[in-house]
Structures are given as C-alpha cells and as structure tokens.
C-alpha positions in Angstrom: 33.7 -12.7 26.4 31.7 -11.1 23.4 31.8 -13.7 20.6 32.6 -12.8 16.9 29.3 -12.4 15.0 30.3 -10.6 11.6 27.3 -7.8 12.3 30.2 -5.2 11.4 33.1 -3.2 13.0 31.8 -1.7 16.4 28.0 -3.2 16.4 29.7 -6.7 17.3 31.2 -4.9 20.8 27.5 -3.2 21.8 25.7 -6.6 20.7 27.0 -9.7 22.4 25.9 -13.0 22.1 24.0 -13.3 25.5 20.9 -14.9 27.1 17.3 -12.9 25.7 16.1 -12.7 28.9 16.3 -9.5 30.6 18.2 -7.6 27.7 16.6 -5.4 24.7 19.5 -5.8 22.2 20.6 -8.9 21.0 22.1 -10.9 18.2 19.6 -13.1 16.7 20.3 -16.0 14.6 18.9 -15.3 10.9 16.5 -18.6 10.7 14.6 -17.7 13.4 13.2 -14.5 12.3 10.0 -14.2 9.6 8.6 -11.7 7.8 5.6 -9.8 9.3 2.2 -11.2 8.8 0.5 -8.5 6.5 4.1 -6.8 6.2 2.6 -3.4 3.8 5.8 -4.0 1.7 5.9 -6.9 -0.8 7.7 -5.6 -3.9 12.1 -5.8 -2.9 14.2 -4.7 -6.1 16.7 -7.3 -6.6 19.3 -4.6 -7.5 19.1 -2.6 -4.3 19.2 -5.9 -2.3 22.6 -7.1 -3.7 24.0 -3.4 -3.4 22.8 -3.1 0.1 23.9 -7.1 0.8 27.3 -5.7 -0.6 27.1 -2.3 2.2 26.1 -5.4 5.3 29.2 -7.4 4.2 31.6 -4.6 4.2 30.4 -2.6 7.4 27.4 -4.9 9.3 24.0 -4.1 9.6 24.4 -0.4 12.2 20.8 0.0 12.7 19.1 -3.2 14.7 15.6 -4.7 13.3 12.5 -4.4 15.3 11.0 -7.6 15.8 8.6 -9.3 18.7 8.2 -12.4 20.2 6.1 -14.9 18.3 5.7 -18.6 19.3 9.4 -20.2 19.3 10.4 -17.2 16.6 10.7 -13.7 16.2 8.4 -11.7 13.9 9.9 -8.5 11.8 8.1 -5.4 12.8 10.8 -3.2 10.8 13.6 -4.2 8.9 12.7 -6.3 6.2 14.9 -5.2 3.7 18.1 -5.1 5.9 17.0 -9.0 6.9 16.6 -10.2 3.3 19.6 -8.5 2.5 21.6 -9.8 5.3 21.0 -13.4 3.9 22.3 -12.7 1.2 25.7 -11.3 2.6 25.9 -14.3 4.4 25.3 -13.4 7.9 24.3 -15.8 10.4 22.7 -13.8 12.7 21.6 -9.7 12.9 21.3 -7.2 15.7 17.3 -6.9 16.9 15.4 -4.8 19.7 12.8 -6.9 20.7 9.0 -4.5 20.8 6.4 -6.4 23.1 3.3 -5.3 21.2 -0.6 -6.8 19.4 -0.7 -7.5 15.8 -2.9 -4.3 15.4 0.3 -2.5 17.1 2.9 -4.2 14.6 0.9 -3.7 11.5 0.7 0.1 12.2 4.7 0.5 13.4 5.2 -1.5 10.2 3.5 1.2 7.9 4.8 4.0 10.0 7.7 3.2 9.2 7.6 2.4 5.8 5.8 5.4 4.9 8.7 7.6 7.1 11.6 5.9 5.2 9.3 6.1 1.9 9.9 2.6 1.2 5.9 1.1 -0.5 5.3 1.6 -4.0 1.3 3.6 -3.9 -0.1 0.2 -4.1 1.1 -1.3 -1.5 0.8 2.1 0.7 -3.3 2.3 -0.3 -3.2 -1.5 0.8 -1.4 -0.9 4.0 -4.2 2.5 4.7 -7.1 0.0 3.9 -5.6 -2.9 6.0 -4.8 -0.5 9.0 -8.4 1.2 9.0 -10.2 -2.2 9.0 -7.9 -3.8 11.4 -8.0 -0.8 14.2 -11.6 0.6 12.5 -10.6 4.2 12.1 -12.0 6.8 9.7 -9.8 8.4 7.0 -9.4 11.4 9.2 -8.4 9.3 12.3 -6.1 7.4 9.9 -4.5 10.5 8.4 -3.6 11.6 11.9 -1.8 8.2 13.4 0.4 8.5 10.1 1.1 11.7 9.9 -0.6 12.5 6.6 -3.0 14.8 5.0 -7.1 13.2 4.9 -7.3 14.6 1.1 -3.7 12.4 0.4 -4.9 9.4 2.6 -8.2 9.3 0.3 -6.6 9.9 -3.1 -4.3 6.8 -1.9 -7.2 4.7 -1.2 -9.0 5.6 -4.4 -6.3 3.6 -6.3 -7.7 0.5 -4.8 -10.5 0.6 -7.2 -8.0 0.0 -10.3 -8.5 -2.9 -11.8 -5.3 -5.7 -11.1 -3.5 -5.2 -13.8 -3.1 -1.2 -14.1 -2.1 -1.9 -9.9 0.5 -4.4 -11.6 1.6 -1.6 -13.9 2.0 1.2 -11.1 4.1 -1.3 -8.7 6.4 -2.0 -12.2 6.6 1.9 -12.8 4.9 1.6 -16.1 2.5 4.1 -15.2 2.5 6.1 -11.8 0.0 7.2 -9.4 -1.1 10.4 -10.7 -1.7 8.3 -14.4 -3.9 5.6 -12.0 -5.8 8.5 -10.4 -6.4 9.7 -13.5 -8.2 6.6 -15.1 -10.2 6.0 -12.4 -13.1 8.1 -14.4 -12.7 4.9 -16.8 -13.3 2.2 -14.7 -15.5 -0.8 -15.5 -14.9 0.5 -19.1 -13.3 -1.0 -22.2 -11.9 2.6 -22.7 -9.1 2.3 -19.7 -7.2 -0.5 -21.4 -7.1 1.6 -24.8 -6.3 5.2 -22.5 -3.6 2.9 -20.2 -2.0 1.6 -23.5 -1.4 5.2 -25.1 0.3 6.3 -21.5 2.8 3.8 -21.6 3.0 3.6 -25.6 4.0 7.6 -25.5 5.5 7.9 -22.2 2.3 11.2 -21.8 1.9 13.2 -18.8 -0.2 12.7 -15.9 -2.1 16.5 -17.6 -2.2 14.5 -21.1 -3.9 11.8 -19.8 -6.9 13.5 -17.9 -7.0 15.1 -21.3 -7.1 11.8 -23.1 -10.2 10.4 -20.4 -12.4 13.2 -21.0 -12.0 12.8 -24.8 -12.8 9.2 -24.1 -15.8 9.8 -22.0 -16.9 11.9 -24.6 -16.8 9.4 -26.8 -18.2 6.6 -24.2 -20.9 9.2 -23.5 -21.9 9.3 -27.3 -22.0 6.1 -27.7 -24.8 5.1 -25.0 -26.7 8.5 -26.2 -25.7 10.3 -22.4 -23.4 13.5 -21.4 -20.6 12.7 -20.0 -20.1 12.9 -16.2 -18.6 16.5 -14.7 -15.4 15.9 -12.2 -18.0 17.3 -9.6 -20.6 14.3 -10.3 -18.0 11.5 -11.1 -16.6 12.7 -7.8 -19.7 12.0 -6.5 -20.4 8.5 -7.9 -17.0 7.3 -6.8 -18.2 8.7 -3.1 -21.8 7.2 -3.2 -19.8 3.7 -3.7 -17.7 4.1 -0.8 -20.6 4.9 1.0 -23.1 2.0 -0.2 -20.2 -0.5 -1.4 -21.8 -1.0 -4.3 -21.4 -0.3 -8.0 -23.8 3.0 -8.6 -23.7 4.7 -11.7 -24.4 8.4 -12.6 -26.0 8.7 -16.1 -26.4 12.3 -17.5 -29.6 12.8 -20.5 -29.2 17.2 -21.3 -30.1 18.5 -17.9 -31.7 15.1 -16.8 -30.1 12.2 -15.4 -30.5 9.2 -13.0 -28.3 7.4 -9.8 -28.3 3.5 -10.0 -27.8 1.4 -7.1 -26.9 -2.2 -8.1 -27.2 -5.3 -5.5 -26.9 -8.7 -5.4 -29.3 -10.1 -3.2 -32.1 -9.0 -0.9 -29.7 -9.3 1.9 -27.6 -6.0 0.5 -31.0 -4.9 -1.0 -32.0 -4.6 3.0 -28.3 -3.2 3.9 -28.6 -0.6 1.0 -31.8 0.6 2.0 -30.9 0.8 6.2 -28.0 3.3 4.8 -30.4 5.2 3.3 -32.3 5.3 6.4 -35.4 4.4 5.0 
C-alpha cells in the first residue's frame, strides 16, 4: 500500500514509502538530508524560495533531488533550492535518486548542474571553477572542457577572484555586474577602485563607461608616481605573471623604459619563485 506523502498529485504513486535498499527512487524524510559540503551555490533569494515553496505546496516537488549516501544521512548533490524550499511548504519528506559517487564526483555534478540550470551568481561560479581545478587538478583548458565552456570564459571567470571582498559582495547583491568587476581589475590594490566602483553604482554607467573611467584613472595614478600608465597588452601581462608566480608583481612603465617586480615573503617563496623561473 503506497502511503500518503504530500510530494504532489502523481509523484506520490511512482514514489512509495519503501525500504532504501535495492531501489533508486525514494521518499526521504526532510531532516535527514544536508546541504553539500562546498555546495558552489550559497546566495538563495528569499522571494523565489517562498514563490517556489508556494509551486511545491500546490503541485509537489516533480523533479527528484540527487543526493548520496553519507554516514547515517544523505548529502545534496543537486537540488538545493527545491529542498530549502520544500521546508518551507511544509513537506515532511521529498522524492531523491540516490548517486553513489567521491566528493571530487559530487562537487563537479554539483557545478554542472548549477551552471546548466544557470543558477550561481559570477562569484560563486569563479569559486566553484577554482574549487573544482584544485580539488581534481585540472588546467583551465581541461576545466573548460568537463563543463562545457569556452577556456577564454573559464579565465575571465576566474580573474574575478582577484577583486577585493567587498566589490565580490557588490556583484553577488547586483550592485555592479561582472563585466563592471572585470573591468576594475586594472585597479586593484589601488585607492582608485573604491572611487571608480562608487561612480558605477552612483550613476548606474555602462560596463564601456567604466573601462573609460579606469584608464582616466590610471592616467591619473600613473601621473602621480611620475610612470605611464600600463597598455591592456602589459596589464594583461602582469595579471598573467601573477597567476604564474602567485605573487604580487607589478609592471611600471618610465617613456619607453620600464621594470617587472616580483614581491615575496620569505626565502622559502624566494626559492619557489626562482625554481619557476628555472634558474
């Protein structure tokens, strides 16, 4: 006899309340699922949760969460949102498919998926790129490939990670957007990205306006310590020769003369600067 579960009209008959063992589909009860460790999604609008808790009370959850087995609970590999959501319609328990799989497995369906259904703010999709390529040690181009995207959009992605907390902050609250934190990246480490981040959201400007506004403000930056400012092809560079010796360098421009600084802390990155340079 199927028992009543309130997962909606039709998903109720197709899920019954039965023994784990042996079966891919069943109805879990709601306490003994948690979120993903390292789950790429952290920001949940309020709004859209009540209006999709409002959907789950009228017609049940149709599509079942991926979770997998872990300890005496069940882990969320994919459906966060309809979980969170389902607690606050009430439900008592939600239909899962159970995925026997490794953490590095999980975190990579979990951004799979989030990325198909467009679902992480560019934050927490740069996060999510940085997190997966440690975890599994793939390059940008082996990255791009298990996700399905471009190298050149995986790597303008990642850049954003350089932003300092609080323009992140401002690009997860949709003060400023991803093009607008690409674009102040020229500024970073410089007193001149809070005054160029304040106009953006102070005139509601263009992603075009902005790059305008940072080369008027490297201009100025560049006057001011007696230097030329930086071409896109050489502050390209810089931002590359600090992914490559993960460590602040700085390109300094004198008329046709300039210099590359390396900074370090210690001998130890001293000795792991110069091995890089094969030296």
């Amino acid at each position: 006899m199927v028992k009543k579960t309130g997962l909606g009209r039709g998903m109720a008959a197709l899920l019954p309340v039965v023994e784990e063992r042996g079966r891919i589909y069943f109805s879990c009860p709601i306490e003994e699922i948690r979120p993903l460790r390292g789950q790429p999604r952290k920001t949940f609008s309020g709004e859209k949760l009540d209006e999709l808790a409002a959907s789950i009370r009228e017609n049940g959850i149709i599509q079942p969460l991926v979770v997998r087995k872990k300890d005496e609970q069940y882990e969320l590999i994919a459906g966060e949102r309809r979980w969170r959501a389902a607690q606050k319609a009430g439900l008592r328990e939600v239909p899962v498919v159970i995925q026997d799989v490794s953490d590095q497995t999980a975190l990579e369906m979990a951004l799979v998926e989030n990325i198909q259904r467009e679902d992480l703010n560019a934050v927490e999709e740069a996060e999510a790129y940085q997190a997966l390529m440690e975890t599994l040690s793939l390059s940008q181009e082996e990255l791009a490939k298990r996700v399905g995207k471009d190298r050149s959009t995986v790597a303008n992605s990642l850049r954003l990670l350089k932003l300092p907390e609080e323009i992140k902050k401002d690009i997860v609250e949709e003060r400023l957007t991803m093009g607008h934190g690409r674009s102040l990246l020229p500024l970073v480490d410089s007193p001149f990205m809070r005054q160029a981040r304040d106009e953006i959201v102070k005139r509601g400007i263009s992603v075009r306006e902005t790059e305008s506004l940072v080369r008027r403000l490297q201009s100025v930056r560049a006057k001011r310590s007696g230097s030329g400012a930086l071409s896109p092809e050489l502050t390209d560079l810089q931002e590359r020769l600090k992914r490559h010796f993960q460590a602040k360098v700085a390109i300094t421009m004198n008329g046709k003369k300039g210099k590359i600084e390396i900074n370090f802390g210690d001998g130890t990155e001293l000795t792991r600067i110069v091995e890089l340079m094969g030296l």
